[in-house]
VOGU-3710 file (C-alpha; in Angstrom, 3 decimals, decimal comma):
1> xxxxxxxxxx> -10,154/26,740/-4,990  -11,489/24,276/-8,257  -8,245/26,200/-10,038  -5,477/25,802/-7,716  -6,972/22,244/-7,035  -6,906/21,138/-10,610  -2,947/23,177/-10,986  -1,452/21,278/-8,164  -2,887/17,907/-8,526  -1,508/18,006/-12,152
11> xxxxxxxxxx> 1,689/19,235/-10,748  2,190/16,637/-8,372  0,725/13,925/-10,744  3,301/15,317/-13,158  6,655/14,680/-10,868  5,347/11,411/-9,206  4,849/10,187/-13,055  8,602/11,490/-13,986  9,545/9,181/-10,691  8,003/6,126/-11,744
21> xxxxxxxxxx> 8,418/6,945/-15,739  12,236/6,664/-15,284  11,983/3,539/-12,863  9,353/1,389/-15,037  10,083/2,357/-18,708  13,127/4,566/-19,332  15,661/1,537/-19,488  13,134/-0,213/-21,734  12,554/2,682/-23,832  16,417/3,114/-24,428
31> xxxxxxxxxx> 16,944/-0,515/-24,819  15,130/-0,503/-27,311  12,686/-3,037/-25,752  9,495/-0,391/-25,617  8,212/1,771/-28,672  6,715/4,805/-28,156  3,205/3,571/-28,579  3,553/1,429/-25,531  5,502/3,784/-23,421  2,398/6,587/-24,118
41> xxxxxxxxxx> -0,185/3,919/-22,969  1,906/2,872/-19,917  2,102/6,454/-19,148  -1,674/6,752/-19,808  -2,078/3,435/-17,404  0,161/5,265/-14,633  -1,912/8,625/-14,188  -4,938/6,846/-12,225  -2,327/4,857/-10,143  -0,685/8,427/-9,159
51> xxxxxxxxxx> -3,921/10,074/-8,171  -4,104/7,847/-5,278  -1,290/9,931/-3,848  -1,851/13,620/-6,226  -4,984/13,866/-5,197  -4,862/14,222/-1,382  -1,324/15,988/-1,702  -2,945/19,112/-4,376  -5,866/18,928/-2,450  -3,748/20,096/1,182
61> xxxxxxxxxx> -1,176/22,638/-1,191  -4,511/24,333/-2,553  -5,975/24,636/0,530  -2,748/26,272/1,731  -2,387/28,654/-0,918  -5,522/29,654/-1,344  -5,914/30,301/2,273  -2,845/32,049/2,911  -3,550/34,526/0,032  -7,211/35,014/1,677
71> xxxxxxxxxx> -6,039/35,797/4,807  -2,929/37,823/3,674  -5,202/39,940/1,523  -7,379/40,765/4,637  -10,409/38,998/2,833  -11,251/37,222/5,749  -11,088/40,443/7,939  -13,737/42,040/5,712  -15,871/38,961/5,628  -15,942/39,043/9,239
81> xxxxxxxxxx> -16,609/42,854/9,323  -19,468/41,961/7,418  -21,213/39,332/9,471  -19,981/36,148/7,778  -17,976/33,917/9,887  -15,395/31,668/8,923  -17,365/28,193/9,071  -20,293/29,484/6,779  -17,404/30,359/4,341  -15,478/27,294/4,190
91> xxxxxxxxxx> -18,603/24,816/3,893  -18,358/24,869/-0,253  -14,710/24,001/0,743  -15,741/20,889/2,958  -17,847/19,693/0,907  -15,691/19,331/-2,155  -13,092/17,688/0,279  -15,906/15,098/1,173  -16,594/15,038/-2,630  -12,682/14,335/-3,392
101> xxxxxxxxxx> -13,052/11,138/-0,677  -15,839/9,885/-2,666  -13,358/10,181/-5,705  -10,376/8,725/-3,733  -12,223/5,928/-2,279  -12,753/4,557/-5,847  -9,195/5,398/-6,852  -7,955/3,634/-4,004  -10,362/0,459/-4,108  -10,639/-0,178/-7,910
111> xxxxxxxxxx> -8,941/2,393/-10,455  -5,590/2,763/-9,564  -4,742/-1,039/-8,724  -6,511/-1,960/-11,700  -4,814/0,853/-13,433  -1,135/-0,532/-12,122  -1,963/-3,838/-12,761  -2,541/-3,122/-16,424  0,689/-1,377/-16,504  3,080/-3,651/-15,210
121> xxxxxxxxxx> 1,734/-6,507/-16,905  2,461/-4,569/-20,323  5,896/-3,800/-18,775  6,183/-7,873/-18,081  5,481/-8,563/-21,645  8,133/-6,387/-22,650  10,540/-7,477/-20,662  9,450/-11,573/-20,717  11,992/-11,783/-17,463  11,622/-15,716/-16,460
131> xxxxxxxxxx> 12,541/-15,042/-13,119  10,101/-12,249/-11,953  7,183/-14,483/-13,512  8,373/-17,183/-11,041  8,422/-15,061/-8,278  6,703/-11,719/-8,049  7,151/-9,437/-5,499  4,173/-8,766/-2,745  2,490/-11,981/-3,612  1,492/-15,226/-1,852
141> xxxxxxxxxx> 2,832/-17,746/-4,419  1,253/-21,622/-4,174  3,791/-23,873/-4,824  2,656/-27,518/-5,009  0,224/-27,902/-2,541  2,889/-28,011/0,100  4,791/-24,970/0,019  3,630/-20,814/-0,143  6,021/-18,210/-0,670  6,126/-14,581/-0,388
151> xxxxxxxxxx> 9,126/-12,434/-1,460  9,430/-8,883/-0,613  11,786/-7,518/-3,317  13,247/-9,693/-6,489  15,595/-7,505/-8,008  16,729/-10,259/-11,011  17,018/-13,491/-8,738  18,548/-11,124/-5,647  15,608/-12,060/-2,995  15,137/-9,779/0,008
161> xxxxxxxxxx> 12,651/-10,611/2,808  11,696/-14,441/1,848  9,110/-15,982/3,775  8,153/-19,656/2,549  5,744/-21,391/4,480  5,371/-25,283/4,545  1,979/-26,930/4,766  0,681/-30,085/5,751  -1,844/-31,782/3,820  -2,333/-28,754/1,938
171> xxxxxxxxxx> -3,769/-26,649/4,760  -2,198/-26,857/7,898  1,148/-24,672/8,643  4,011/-27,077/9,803  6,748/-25,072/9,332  7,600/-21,510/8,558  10,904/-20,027/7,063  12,395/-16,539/7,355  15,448/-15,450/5,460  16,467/-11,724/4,928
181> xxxxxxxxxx> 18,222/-12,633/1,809  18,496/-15,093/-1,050  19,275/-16,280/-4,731  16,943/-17,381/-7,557  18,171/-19,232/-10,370  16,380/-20,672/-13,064  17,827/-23,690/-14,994  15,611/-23,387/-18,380  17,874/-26,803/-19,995  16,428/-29,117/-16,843
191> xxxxxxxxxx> 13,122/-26,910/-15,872  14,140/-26,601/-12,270  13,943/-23,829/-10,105  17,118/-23,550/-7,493  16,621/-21,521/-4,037  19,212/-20,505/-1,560  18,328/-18,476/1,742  21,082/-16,879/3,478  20,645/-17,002/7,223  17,326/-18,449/6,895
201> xxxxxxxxxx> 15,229/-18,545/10,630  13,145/-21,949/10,921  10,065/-22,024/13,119  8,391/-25,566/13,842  4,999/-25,475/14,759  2,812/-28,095/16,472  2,997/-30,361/19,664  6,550/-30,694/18,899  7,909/-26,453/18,248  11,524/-25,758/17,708
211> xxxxxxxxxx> 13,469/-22,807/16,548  16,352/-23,455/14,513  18,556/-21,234/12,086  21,414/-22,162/9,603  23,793/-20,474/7,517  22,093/-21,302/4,192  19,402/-23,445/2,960  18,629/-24,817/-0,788  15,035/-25,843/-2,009  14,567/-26,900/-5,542
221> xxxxxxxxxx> 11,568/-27,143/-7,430  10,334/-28,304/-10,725  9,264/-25,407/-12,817  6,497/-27,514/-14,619  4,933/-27,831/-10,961  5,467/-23,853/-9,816  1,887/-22,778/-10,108  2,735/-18,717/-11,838  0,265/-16,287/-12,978  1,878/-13,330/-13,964
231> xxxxxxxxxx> -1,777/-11,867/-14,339  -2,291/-11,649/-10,521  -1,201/-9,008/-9,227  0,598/-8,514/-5,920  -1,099/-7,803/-2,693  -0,375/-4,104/-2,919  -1,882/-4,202/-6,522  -5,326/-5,369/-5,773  -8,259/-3,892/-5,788  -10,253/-4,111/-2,119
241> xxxxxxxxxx> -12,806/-6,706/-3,875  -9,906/-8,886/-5,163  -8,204/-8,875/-1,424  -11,833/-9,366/0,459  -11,273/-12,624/-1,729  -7,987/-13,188/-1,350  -8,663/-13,263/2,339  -11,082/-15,380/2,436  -9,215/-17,875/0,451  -6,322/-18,004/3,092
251> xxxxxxxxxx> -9,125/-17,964/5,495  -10,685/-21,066/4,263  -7,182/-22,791/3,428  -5,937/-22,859/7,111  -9,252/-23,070/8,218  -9,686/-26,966/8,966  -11,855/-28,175/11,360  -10,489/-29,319/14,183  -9,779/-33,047/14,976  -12,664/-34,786/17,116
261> xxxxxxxxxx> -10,158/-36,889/18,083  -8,229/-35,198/20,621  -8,602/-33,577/24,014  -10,226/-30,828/24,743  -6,881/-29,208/25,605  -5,193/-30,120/22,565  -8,617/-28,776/20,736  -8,091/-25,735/22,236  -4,401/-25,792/21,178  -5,271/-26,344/17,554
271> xxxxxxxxxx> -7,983/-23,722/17,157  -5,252/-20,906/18,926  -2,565/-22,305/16,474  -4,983/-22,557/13,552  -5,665/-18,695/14,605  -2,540/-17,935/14,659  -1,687/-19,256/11,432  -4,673/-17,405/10,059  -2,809/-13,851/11,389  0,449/-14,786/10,204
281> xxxxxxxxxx> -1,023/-15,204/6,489  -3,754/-12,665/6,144  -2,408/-9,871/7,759  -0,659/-8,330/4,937  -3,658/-8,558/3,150  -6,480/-6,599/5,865  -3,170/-4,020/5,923  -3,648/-3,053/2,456  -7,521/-3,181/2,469  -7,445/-0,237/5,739
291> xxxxxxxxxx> -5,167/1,389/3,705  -7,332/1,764/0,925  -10,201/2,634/2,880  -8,467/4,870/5,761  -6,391/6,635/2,909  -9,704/7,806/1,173  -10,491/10,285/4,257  -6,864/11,800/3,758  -8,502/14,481/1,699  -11,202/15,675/4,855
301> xxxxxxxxxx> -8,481/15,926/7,329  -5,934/17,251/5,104  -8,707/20,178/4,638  -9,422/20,438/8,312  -5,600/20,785/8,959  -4,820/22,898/5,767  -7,610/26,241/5,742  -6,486/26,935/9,321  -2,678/26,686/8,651  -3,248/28,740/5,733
311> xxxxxxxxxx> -4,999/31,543/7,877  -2,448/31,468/10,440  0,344/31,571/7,681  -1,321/34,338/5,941  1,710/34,127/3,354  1,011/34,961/-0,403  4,162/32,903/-1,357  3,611/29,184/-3,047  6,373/27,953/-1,686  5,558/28,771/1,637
321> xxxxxxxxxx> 2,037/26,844/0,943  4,193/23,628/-1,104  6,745/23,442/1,977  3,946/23,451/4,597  1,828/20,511/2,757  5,173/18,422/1,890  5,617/18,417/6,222  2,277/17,347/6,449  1,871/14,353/3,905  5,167/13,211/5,415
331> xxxxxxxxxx> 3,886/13,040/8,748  0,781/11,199/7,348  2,838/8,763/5,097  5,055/7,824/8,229  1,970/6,295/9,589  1,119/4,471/6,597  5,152/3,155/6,156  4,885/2,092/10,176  1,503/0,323/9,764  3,189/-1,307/6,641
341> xxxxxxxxxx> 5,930/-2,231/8,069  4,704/-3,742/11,158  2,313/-6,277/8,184  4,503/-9,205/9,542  3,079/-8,695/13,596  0,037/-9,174/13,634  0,194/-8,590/17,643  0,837/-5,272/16,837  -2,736/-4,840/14,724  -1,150/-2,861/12,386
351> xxxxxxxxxx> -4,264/-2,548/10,131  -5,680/-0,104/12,985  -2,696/1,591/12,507  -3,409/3,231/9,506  -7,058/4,528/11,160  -4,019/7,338/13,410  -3,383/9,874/11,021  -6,947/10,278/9,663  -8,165/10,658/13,623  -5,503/12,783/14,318
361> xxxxxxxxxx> -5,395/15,381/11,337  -9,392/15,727/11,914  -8,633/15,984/15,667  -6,197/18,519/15,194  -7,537/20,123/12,011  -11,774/20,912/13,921  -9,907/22,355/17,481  -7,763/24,310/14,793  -10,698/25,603/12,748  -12,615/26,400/16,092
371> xxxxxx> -10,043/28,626/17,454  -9,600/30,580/13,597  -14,013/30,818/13,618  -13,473/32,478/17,078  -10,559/34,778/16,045  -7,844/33,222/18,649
//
């Protein structure tokens, strides 16, 4: 099992870096932009990023093959014949799954966003691309004290999925804007920052709330006053200690007390809208801390599942095993991809979300395992 683990894991760490090698570096490497020193230690900087995801995926197409080739050989027929049953064999096997959770858990949580972090921001060097420093994807960007963005993809000034939100008095969301689409430019001569949306969707909040939407909207901004850190990384990129933070930063920023001043109606009206505010901002950021955690368990139910699969296969073929675990992780991932893309809803509690496939596969995977110890 420690030899087929330690085989696939490098296989699939091995095509998942040929994936990301040709998106991050190849164009810089033939542009001349990246020597080979620095494309080796991005490579080097990419591996613990990629065992988030190699990890849990050898760990299933082991458990497969190995499986498969026990029960095809009739191994498990002699065990039985000889008074061993099925759980006492597979507890070394559990217990290196739980051992491989302990191992993701820090992947997820510190290595491999810390890992990715490093790598991109040696990527940004190289590159020095004015407009990505600006505006990042996957980040909450301050700018001024009035205004917080958040772009979903910035492919050279093309934005998709812009969210700005406008604040009063620092804290207190006035106004929100949603546009699936826009344009950055940057004018370096004058130092100012030009923004169009494209079918942008305005949401007033407050005693007086409107919806509004318009064909196109420009904001424009004074680069020396755009607050950028190309050192923070995006929400995706952090480790679980930096977004425990991050929370409670957008936490405590829309987290005003409420006016003694008014009603106790209106009081209540504040604190729900404060609330809301509050879910509209941080949930991105508790989706990406569940998935962290909730993704560390993929190993234990990806074992569950796998060693009776494997016994009901009973194939000696790879491929067979490789096909099989390929079904699986997609079902898995399509939980994740829901969960992630349901971040903006916070009715929806998305973060729970990601808890599914873990329940399931261990559901699934101990009523499977039951019915191979009892020969059914």
């Amino acid at each position: 099992m420690l030899a087929s683990l330690l085989l696939t894991v490098a296989v699939f760490t091995f095509a998942l870096l040929i994936g990301d090698f040709l998106k991050e570096v190849l164009g810089l490497l033939i542009s001349g932009q990246a020597r080979a020193g620095i494309v080796f230690q991005t490579i080097g900087l990419l591996i613990p990023f990629l065992m988030v995801y190699a990890l849990p995926m050898g760990l299933l197409t082991a458990t497969l093959l190995v499986f498969g080739r026990f029960s095809a050989d009739q191994e498990l027929t002699a065990a039985r014949a000889s008074g061993i049953s099925l759980l006492s064999l597979i507890t070394p096997i559990l217990l290196l799954s739980l051992l491989c959770c302990g191992l993701s858990a820090w992947i997820n949580m510190d290595l491999g966003p810390r890992s990715r972090v490093l790598s991109k921001r040696l990527i940004f060097q190289l590159r020095a691309d004015l407009m990505n420093s600006q505006l990042p994807e996957g980040r909450f960007i301050p700018v001024s004290t009035n205004y917080i963005f958040y772009v979903d993809k910035n492919d050279g000034g093309n934005l998709q999925g812009v969210t700005i939100w406008m604040l009063e008095n620092g804290s207190n969301v006035t106004k929100r804007v949603d546009a699936p689409r826009g344009h950055m430019e940057a004018d370096a001569t004058n130092k100012v920052l030009i923004l169009n949306l494209f079918e942008p969707r305005l949401v007033t909040r407050g005693a007086h709330s409107a919806l509004s939407s318009a064909t196109k909207l420009t904001y424009t901004f004074d680069l020396n006053t755009v607050s950028s850190d190309p050192g923070k990384p995006r929400v995706s990129d952090m480790t679980f200690w930096q977004l425990r933070d991050e929370l409670h930063n957008l936490e405590q920023r829309i987290g005003l007390p409420p006016d003694p001043s008014l009603s106790s109606d209106e009081l209540r009206a504040q604190v729900r809208e404060f609330a809301r505010q509050r879910k509209d901002l941080t949930e991105p950021i508790r989706v990406e801390m569940h998935r962290e955690v909730a993704f560390s368990f993929a190993c234990f139910g990806f074992t569950l599942v796998g060693i009776p699969l494997g016994i009901r296969v009973h194939r000696r073929e790879t491929n067979v095993g490789i096909a099989m675990a390929l079904v699986l992780v997609l079902i898995y991932y399509s939980f994740i991809i829901a969960a992630q893309s349901l971040s903006g809803h916070p009715e929806w509690v998305p973060h729970l979300i990601l808890w599914l496939p873990n329940f399931v596969f261990q559901a699934v995977g101990a009523v499977l395992l039951w019915r191979a110890n009892r020969g059914i």
